[in-house]
Structure formats: structure tokens, C-alpha cells
C-alpha positions in Angstrom: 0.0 0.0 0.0 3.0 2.6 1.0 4.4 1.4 -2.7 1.0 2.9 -4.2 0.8 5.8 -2.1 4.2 6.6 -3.1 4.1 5.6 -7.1 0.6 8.4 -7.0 3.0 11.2 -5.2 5.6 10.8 -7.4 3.3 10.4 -10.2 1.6 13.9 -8.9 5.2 15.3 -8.4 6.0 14.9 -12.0 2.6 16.3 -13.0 3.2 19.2 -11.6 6.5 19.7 -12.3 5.6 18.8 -16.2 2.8 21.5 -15.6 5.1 23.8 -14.1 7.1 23.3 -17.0 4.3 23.9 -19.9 3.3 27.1 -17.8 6.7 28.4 -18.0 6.8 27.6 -21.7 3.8 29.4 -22.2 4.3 32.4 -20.2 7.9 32.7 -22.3 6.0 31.8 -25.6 3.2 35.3 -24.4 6.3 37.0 -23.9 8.0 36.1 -27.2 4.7 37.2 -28.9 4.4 40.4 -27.0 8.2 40.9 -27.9 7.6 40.4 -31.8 4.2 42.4 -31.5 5.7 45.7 -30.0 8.8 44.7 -32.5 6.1 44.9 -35.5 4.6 48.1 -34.2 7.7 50.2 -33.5 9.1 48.6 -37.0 5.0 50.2 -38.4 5.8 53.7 -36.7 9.0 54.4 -37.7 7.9 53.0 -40.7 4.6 55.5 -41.0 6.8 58.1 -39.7 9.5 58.0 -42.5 7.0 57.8 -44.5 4.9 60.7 -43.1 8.3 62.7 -43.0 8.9 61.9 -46.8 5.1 62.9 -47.7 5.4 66.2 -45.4 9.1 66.9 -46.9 7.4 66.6 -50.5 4.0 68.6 -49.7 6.4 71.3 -48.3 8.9 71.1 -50.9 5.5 71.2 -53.8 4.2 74.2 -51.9 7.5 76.2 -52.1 7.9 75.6 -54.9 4.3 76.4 -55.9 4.3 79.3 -54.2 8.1 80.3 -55.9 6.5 79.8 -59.4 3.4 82.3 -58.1 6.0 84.8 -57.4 7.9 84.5 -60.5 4.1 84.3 -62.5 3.2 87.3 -60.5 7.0 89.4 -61.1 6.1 88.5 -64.7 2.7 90.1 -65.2 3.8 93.2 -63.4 6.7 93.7 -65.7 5.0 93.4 -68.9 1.5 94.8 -67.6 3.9 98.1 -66.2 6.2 97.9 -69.8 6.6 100.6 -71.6 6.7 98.6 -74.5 3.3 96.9 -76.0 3.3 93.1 -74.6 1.1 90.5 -77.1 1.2 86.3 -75.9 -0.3 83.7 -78.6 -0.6 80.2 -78.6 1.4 78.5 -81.6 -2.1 79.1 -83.4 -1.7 83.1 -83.0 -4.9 83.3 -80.3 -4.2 86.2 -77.9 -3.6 84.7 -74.3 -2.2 88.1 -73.1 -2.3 91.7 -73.7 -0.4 93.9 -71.6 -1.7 97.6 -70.3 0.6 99.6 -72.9 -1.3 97.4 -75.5 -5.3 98.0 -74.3 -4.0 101.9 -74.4 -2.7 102.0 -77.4 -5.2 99.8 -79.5 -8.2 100.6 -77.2 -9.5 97.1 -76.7 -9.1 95.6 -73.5 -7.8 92.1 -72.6 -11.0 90.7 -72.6 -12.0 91.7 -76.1 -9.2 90.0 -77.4 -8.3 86.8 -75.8 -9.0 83.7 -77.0 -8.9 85.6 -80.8 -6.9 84.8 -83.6 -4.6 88.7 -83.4 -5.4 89.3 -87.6 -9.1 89.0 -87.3 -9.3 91.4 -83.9 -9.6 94.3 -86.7 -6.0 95.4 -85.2 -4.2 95.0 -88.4 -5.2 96.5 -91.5 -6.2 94.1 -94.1 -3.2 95.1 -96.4 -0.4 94.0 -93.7 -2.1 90.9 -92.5 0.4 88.8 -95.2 3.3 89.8 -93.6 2.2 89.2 -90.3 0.7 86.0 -91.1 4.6 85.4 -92.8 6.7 86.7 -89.7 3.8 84.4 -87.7 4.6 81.4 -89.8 8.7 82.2 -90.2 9.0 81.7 -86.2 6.8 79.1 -86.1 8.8 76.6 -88.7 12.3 77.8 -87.6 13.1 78.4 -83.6 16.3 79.1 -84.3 15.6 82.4 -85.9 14.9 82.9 -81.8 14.1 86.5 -82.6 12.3 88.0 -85.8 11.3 91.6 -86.3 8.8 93.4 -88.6 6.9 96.6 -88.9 3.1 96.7 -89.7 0.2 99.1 -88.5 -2.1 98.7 -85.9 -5.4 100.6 -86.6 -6.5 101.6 -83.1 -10.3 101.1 -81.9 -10.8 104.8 -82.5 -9.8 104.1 -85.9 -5.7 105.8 -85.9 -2.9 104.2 -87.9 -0.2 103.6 -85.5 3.4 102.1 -86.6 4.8 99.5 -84.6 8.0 98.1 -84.4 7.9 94.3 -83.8 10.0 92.0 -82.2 8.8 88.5 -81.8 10.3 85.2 -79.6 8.8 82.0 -79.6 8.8 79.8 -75.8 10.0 76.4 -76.5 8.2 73.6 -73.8 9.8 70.5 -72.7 8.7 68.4 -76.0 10.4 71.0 -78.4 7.4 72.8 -79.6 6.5 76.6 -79.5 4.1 76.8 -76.1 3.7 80.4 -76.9 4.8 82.8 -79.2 5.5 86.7 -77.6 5.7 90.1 -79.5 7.1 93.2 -77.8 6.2 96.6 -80.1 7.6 99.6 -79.6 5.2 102.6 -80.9 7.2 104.5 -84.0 5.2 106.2 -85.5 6.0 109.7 -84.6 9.5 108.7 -85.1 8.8 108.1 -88.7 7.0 110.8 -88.9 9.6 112.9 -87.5 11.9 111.4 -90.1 10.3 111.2 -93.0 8.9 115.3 -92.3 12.8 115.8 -92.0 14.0 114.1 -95.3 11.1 115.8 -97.7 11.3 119.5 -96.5 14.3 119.8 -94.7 15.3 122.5 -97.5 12.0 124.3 -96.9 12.6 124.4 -93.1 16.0 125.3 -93.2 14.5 128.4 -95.6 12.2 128.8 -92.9 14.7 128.8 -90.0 16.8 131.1 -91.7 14.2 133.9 -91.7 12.7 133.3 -88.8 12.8 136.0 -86.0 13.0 133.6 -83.2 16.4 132.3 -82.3 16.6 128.9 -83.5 19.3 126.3 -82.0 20.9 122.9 -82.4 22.9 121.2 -80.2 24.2 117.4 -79.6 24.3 115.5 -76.8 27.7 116.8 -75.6 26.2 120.4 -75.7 27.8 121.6 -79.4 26.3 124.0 -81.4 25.2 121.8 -84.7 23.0 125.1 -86.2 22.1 128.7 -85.4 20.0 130.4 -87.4 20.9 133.8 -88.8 18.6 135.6 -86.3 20.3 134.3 -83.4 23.7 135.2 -84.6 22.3 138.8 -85.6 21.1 138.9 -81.9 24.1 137.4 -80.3 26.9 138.3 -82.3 28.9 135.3 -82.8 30.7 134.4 -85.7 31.2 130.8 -87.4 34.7 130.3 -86.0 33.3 131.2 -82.4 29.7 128.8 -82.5 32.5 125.9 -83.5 34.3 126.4 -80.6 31.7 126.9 -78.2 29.5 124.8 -75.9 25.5 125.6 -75.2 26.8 126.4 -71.5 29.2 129.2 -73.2 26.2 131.6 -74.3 24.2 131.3 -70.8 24.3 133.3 -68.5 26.3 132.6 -65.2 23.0 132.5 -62.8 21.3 130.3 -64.8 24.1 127.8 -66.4 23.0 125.5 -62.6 19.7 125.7 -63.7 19.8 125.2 -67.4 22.6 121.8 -66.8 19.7 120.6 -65.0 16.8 121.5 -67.8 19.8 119.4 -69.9 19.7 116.3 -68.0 15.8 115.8 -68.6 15.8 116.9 -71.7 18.6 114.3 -72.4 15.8 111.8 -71.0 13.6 112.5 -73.7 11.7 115.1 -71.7 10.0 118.0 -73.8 11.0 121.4 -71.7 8.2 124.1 -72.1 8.0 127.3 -71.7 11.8 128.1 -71.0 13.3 131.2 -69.8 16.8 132.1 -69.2 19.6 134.7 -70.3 21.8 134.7 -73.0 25.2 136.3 -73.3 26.1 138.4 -76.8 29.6 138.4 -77.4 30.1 141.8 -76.3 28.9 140.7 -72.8 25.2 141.9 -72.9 22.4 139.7 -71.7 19.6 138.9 -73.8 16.6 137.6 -72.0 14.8 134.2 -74.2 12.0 132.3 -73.5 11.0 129.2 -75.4 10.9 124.9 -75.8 13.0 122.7 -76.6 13.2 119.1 -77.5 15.2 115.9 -78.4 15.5 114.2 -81.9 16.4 110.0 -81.5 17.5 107.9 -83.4 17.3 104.3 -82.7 16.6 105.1 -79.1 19.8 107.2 -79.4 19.7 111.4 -78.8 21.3 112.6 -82.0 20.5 116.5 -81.1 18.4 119.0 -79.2 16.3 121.9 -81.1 15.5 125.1 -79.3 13.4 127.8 -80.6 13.5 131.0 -78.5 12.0 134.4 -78.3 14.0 137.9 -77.5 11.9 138.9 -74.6 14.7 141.0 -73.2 12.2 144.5 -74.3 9.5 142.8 -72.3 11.7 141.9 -69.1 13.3 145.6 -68.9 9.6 147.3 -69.6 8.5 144.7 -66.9 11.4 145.8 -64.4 10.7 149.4 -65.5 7.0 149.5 -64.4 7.8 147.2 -61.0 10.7 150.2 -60.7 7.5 152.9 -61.1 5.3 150.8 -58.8 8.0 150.4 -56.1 8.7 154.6 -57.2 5.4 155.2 -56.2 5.0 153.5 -53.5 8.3 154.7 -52.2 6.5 158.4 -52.5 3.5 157.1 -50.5 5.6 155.9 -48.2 7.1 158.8 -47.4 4.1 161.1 -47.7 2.5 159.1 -44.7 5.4 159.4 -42.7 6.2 163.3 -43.5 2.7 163.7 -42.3 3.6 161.3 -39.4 6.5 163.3 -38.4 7.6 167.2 -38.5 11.2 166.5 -37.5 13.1 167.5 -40.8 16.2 164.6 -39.4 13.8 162.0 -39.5 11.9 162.7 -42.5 15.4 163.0 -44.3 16.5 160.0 -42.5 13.3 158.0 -43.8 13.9 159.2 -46.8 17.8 158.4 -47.8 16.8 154.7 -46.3 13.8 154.3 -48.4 15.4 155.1 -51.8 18.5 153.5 -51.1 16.2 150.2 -50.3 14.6 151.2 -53.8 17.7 151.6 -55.8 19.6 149.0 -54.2 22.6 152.0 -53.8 25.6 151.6 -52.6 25.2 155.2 -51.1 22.3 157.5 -51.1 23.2 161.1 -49.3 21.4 164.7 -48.4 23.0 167.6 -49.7 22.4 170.5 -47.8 23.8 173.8 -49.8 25.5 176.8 -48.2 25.6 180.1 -49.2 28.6 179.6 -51.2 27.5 176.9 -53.4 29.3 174.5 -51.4 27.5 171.8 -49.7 27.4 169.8 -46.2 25.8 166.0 -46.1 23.5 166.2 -43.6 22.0 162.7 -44.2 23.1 159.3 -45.6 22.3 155.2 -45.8 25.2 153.1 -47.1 25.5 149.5 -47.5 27.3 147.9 -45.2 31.6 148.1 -45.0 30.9 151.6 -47.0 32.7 154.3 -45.2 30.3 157.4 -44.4 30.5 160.9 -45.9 28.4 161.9 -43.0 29.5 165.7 -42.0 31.6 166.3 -44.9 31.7 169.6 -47.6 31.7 168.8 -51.0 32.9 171.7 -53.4 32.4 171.2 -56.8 32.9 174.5 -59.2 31.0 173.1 -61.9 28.1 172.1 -60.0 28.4 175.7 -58.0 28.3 177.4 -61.3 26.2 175.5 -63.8 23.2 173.9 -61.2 23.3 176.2 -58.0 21.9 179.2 -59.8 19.3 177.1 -61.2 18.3 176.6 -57.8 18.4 179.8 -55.7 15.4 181.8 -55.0 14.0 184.2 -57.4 13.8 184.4 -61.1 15.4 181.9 -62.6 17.4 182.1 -66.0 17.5 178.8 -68.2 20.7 176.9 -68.6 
């Protein structure tokens, strides 16, 4: 019986212990999974996070760059929508996709007149040049490497003017080799041709003109030399051939305005048109002749070739001008000094008021009382100077010819005539 009881404990023992062992296999297999499951989902979030990194990196890297090319597409349309020059995009089919500012003021149409239609049937071109721009068109089309082609035709504006443009045209070149667009840049000539082709037919009958005209008429290039004078401006000035050669514009003006007139030179060298302007000449005997009048630029291929001035002698007008501001301040100088004689019976200051006043008037260096004495001499009783001008005050003057020629003109009593 001990034998049994014994063979079940031992039996149990090893139960247990093989139970024991199974629960320790198990608990290291849970751990094992556990170990491979939070393996697997750190291995999933770094992997999701490289991966959300690498999206991010690319979004941010697409939106840069997006927002880079709105910039650049935004620079763009401000330069050619604020270009001087008229600004015309087509598609490879010649449909306007853009039409800058310079171009809706010029033509009169606005950008949403015109895109989307072919530019020779917008009623821009006249029907007589639409061949050679359909042949420039076609020229850039079939050969990029011409890169740049140029042409004149005319535009006939909305309001229905002939304007002359200058053309030159590019074609943009995409990825598969073809012309994306095609772009024209016009530059408005047509008072330039004008100019030119006015110049070439009647420059003969101008020159005539010039010649016996009464207004001084100038020419000068853009380093300031005399290229033509007419005859009245010699006449007026006095300067011979061999002088006008040797001479610069800033020769003949007058010291207090050559500042001034350097300045007028500078815009006018800009292509500004001057108005309306006045300044003094200097004859060659050192007289000044006051001129008023415009001036302009001629160009050449964008180039200033020469200035023309035509001017008016208003040197009669400025001195009849200063003579009745003299009479003005004259009498108002008399007022003046009425209203204070009759402010005042003190001869001193009455003579004092006086000598000031004038010599304000005259602009004087000296402006003196002279009181006579029985003799014919005379004592200065009053005086204004200008400053560092020593005084006279107190001092006889004698002067025989004045004694004997002016005093007896003066004295009391009949009076015989001189």
C-alpha cells in the first residue's frame, strides 16, 4: 500500500512539475509574442513616420515651390503689364492669351476683347499688312532658331488711328520642343517716322524757314555743341562761325542760370520735352539777352542725336517789366514817405526816412542829403550806405562846376535857363 501511495506522489510530483514546466513555456512563448508584437509596431511607426516625413518633406517642398513659381508668374505680369513697351502672348495658333496695359491703351481694346482671338481677325491690323504678319507668324513658327524675328506693320486703333509698330517676336519652347507660346514686344514709332520722314522731304524748306525766322533757333548734340544757329540768333548774339565751333550751349548762358539750365539738360537728355523756358543769353560783347521758349530731343534708334530750341527775344518785355515794378516800387516809395512826412515834423527823420527808403529802392551803394550853403558848397547832412561803405556823413563837397552850372538854377528868385 506505501508502494501505491508513493508511485501516485511521485506520479503527482511529475505532474506538476511537467505543468510547471508547460506554464513556463507558455508564459515565455506570451512573452516572445508580445516581444515580436511591440517589434512589429515600432518597426510600423518608424515606418509611417518615415513615411509621413517623406510625404510632409514633399507637400512642403511642392508648396514652395508652388508658391516660388506664383511669385515669378506674379514678377512676370507686373513687368509686362507696367512695360513701356506693348506686350502681345499667342498660342502656336496666333490666339491672344495676353495683352499687356501699354497694348489696351494703345489699341483701345481691353484684354477681354481680345483673348481667346486669332490677333489678324481682332480688326487690329489692316487688311493690307495681315500677309506679312501671317509670314513673320509662320517664319518663327517653322524655324526656332531664328529665336528673334522683327517686322513693322500698323495697328489701326479702336478709335480708328494708324499707328506704326515696331515688332519683335520670340517663340517659348516647352519640354517636347514645340513653340508653347509665341511673344511680340512693339515699340510705338510712329512719330518717329514721322519725324523722319517730315525731316528728309522738307528739310530745305525748313532750313528756308529757319533762316528767316525772327526767333532764335538752335541745335545742339548731346555733348552740348552747337550743330545750327540760325541767322537771327547770330544777328542777336553776335557770334561768328569760328566762335559757334568752338563753343558749348553752357558758353552763351548766362552765369546764374548755367546750374539751372545743366539741370533742364539732363531731362531733356531723357527725352523730356521742356516748355516754356526762360533764361539769359550772353552776346559776345557781354550783354544779356533775356529768351524764353521749348526745346526738344530728336532719336535715333533710341539714341539722342541733337536738341532743337526755338526761343523768343523777350529781353524788351523783361526791362519794360522791371521798369514799371521800378515805377510801382517809385510810387509806393512816395507814398511811403508822404504818410510818414505827415507822421512826423522833424526834418532829421523825414530825411532820414527818406535816404533809407530810396536807397532800399535803388539797391545804392550810397544815397546822401545835400544841404547847400551860401557859397554853393555843400554839407551832407543825411546818408544810408551799404554795409563796410565808409560814411561821408559831416563832410563839404565843393564842386565848381556844379556851383556854377546847377546852383543858380536853384536859388530863389527868377530863374534864368541853362
Amino acid at each position: 500500500m506505501e508502494q501505491i501511495v508513493e508511485l501516485i506522489r511521485v506520479l503527482q510530483q511529475e505532474e506538476n512539475r511537467l505543468l510547471e514546466q508547460r506554464n513556463q513555456e507558455l508564459q515565455l512563448t506570451w512573452v516572445r509574442t508580445n516581444l515580436v508584437a511591440l517589434g512589429g509596431l515600432i518597426f510600423t511607426y518608424l515606418v509611417l513616420s518615415a513615411v509621413y516625413f517623406l510625404i510632409r518633406r514633399e507637400t512642403a517642398e511642392r508648396e514652395e515651390a508652388e508658391r516660388s513659381l506664383r511669385q515669378e508668374r506674379d514678377f512676370t505680369n507686373a513687368v509686362i503689364d507696367t512695360a513701356g513697351a506693348l506686350v502681345v502672348v499667342m498660342d502656336p495658333e496666333g490666339r491672344i492669351l495676353r495683352f499687356n496695359r501699354a497694348a489696351e491703351q494703345l489699341s483701345g481694346y481691353s484684354l477681354a476683347e481680345v483673348r481667346g482671338r486669332l490677333l489678324w481677325e481682332v480688326g487690329l491690323i489692316p487688311a493690307e499688312d495681315v500677309p506679312g504678319v501671317k509670314q513673320a507668324f509662320e517664319q518663327l513658327k517653322g524655324n526656332y532658331s531664328l529665336f528673334l524675328n522683327r517686322h513693322e506693320n500698323f495697328w489701326r486703333t479702336k478709335q480708328g488711328a494708324l499707328r506704326l509698330i515696331d515688332w519683335t517676336n520670340t517663340a517659348l519652347i516647352g519640354a517636347n520642343g514645340e513653340a508653347e507660346f509665341l511673344m511680340s514686344t512693339g515699340i510705338d514709332i510712329t512719330d518717329r517716322k514721322l519725324a523722319e520722314l517730315a525731316l528728309k522731304e522738307s528739310e530745305e524748306r525748313y532750313r528756308d524757314l529757319f533762316e528767316n525766322a525772327t526767333d532764335l533757333i538752335q541745335s545742339v548734340d548731346a555733348e552740348g555743341r552747337f550743330l545750327y544757329v540760325n541767322r537771327a540768333w547770330k544777328e542777336t548774339l553776335g557770334y561768328d562761325e569760328t566762335q559757334i565751333q568752338q563753343m558749348r550751349v553752357f558758353d552763351i548762358i548766362h552765369p546764374d542760370y548755367r546750374q539751372h539750365c545743366q539741370m533742364l539738360f539732363q531731362r531733356l537728355m531723357a527725352g523730356e520735352l521742356l516748355e516754356n523756358v526762360e533764361t539769359a543769353f550772353v552776346t559776345a560783347n557781354g550783354e544779356t539777352v533775356w529768351v524764353e521758349g521749348n526745346v526738344n530731343c530728336r532719336f535715333e534708334d533710341g539714341v539722342v542725336v541733337a536738341t532743337r530750341g526755338i526761343f523768343r527775344n523777350i529781353t524788351e518785355r523783361k526791362k519794360a517789366a522791371e521798369e514799371l515794378e521800378r515805377q510801382s516800387r517809385r510810387a509806393q516809395l512816395l507814398a511811403d514817405l508822404s504818410l510818414k512826412i505827415r507822421q512826423s515834423l522833424d526834418i532829421a527823420e523825414i530825411l532820414e526816412t527818406a535816404v533809407t527808403e530810396i536807397q532800399a529802392l535803388l539797391k545804392a551803394d550810397r544815397v546822401l542829403v545835400y544841404h547847400f550853403q551860401p557859397d554853393g558848397s555843400g554839407i551832407i547832412c543825411s546818408e544810408k550806405t551799404q554795409p563796410g561803405i565808409p560814411s561821408l556823413m559831416g563832410e563839404v563837397i565843393e564842386d565848381r562846376c556844379f556851383q556854377e552850372k546847377y546852383v543858380p538854377a536853384l536859388q530863389p528868385g527868377p530863374r534864368s535857363r541853362c
